[in-house]
C-alpha positions in Angstrom: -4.6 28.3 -8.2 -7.6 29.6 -10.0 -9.5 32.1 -8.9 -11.9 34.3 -10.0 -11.2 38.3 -11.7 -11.3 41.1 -8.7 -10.8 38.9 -6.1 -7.5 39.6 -4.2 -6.3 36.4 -2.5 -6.3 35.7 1.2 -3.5 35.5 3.8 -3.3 31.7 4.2 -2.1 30.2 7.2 -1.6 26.6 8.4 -5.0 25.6 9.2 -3.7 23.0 11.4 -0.9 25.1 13.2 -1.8 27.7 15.8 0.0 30.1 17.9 1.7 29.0 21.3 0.1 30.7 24.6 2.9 33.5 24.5 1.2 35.1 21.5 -2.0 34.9 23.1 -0.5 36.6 26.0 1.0 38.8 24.4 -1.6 40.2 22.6 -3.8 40.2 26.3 -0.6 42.7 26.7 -1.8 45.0 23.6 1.1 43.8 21.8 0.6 44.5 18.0 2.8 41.3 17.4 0.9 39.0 19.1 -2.4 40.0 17.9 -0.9 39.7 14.4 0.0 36.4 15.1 -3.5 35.5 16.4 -5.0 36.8 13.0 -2.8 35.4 10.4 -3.5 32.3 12.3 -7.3 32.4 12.6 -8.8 35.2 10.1 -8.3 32.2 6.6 -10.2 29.5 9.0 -12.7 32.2 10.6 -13.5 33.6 6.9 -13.7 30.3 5.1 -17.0 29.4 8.1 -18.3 32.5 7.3 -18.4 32.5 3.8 -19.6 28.9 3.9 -22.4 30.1 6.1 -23.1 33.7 5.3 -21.3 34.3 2.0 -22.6 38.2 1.8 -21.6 39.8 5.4 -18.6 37.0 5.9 -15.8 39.9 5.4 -17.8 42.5 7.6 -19.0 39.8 10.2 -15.3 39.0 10.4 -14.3 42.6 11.2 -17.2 42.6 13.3 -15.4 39.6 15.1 -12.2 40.9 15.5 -13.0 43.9 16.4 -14.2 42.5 19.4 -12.2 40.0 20.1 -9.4 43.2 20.4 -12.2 45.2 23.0 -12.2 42.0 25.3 -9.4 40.3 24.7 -7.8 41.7 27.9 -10.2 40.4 29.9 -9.9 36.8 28.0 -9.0 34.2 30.1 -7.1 30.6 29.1 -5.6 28.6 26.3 -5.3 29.1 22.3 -7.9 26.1 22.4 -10.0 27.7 24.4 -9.4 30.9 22.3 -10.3 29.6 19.7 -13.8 28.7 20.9 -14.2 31.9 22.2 -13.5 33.5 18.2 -16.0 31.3 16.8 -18.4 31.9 19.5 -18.4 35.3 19.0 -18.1 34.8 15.5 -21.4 32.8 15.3 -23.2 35.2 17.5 -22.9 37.9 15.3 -23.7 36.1 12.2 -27.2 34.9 14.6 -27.3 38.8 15.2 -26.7 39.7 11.4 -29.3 37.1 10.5 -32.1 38.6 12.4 -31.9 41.4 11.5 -31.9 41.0 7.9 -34.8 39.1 8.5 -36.6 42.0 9.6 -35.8 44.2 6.6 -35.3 42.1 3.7 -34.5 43.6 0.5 -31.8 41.0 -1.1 -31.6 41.5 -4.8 -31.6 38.5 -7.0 -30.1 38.1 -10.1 -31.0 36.2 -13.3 -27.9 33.1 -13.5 -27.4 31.5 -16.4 -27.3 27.9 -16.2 -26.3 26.9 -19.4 -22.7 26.8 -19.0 -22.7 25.2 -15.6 -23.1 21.6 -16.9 -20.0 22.4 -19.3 -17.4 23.8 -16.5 -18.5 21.5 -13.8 -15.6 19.3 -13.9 -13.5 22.4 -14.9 -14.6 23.5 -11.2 -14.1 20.4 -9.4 -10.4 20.1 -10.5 -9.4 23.9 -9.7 -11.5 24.3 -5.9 -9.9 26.9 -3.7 -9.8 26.2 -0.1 -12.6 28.1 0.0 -14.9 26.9 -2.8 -14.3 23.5 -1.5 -16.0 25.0 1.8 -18.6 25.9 -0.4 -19.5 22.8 -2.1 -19.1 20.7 0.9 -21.5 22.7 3.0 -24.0 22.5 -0.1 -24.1 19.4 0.3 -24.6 19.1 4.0 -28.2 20.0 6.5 -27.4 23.5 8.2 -26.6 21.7 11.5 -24.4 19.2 9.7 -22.2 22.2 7.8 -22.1 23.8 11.3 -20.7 20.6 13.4 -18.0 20.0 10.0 -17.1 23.7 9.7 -16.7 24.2 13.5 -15.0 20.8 14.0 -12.6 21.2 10.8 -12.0 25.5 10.4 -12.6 26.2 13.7 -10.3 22.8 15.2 -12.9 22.8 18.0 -13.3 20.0 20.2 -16.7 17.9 20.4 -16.8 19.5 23.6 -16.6 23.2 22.8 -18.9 22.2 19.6 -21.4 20.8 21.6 -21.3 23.6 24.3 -21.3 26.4 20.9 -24.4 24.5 19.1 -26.3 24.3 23.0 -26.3 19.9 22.1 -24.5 17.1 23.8 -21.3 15.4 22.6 -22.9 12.8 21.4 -25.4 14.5 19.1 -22.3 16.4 17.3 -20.9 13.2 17.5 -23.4 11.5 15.3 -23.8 14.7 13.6 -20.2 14.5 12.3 -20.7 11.1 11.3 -23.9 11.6 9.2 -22.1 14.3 7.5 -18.8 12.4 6.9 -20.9 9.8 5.5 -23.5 11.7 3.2 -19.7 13.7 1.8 -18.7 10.0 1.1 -22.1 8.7 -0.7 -22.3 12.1 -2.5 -18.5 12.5 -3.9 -17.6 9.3 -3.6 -18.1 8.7 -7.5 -16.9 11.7 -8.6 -13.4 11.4 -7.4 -13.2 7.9 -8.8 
């Protein structure tokens, strides 16, 4: 798989699979096993939203995450399902957290980018996406709230439900959301992959 020079590759996990209740137990037990099963699990998923929403703080808003996830996680109660909710939630809070204050010292640098080999490499691109550069041109082509609804409801495996209860909507506006945004994917890529 491509990928670009200095960048060490993640741990990759089955984004579908997650870990039975016994590993969330046991790492509500301080077991070191079960937390390491709860991380290679969740950490590829929880990065990819991240990077997809706050590319520059994703690997320290991750760390952030986790490390409180492993302050509270003994006082954490119910399923993987509804742990995973409860990463994400946390996960999105301090990203919200992150956001404002950056907003009150700003001082992002910006580089010159040269755009004349982009045309040239696009297809180059397209045929050699990571996992997580696919994240990246999906949400680009998405509203905010659509990329949130599709990153939450595909990385995260979150239920309309917890969506909704996340984003403070009801089901049926992540509903529709998710639809819009399947749908606007489809117009937009639709050619390209023909």
């Amino acid at each position: 798989m491509w990928r670009p020079a200095g960048i060490e590759p993640e741990v990759i996990a089955d984004p579908v699979a997650s870990p039975d209740d016994s590993a969330l137990r046991a790492a509500q037990r301080g077991e070191a096993a079960g937390l390491s099963a709860l991380f290679r699990t969740y950490q590829p998923r929880l990065l990819r939203y991240l990077r997809a929403r706050e590319p520059r703080l994703a690997d320290d808003l991750a760390s952030e995450t986790w490390l409180a996830v492993a302050q509270r996680l003994g006082t954490f109660e119910g399923n993987t399902s509804e742990f995973t909710a409860w990463l994400f939630t946390i996960a999105r809070l301090r990203m919200i957290d992150a956001r404002r204050t950056a907003t009150r010292r700003r001082t992002d640098p910006t580089a010159d980018i040269d755009d004349a080999n982009t045309a040239s490499t696009e297809q180059v691109a397209i045929d050699k996406l990571s996992a997580q550069d696919a994240v990246n041109l999906i949400t680009g082509a998405l509203t905010d709230d659509q990329a949130e609804v599709i990153l939450l409801r595909t990385l995260g495996d979150l239920s309309v439900d917890q969506v909704a209860e996340l984003l403070g909507h009801d089901a049926g506006w992540v509903r529709v959301t998710q639809h819009r945004a399947t749908r606007r994917l489809a117009e937009r890529y639709s050619e390209r992959l023909l």
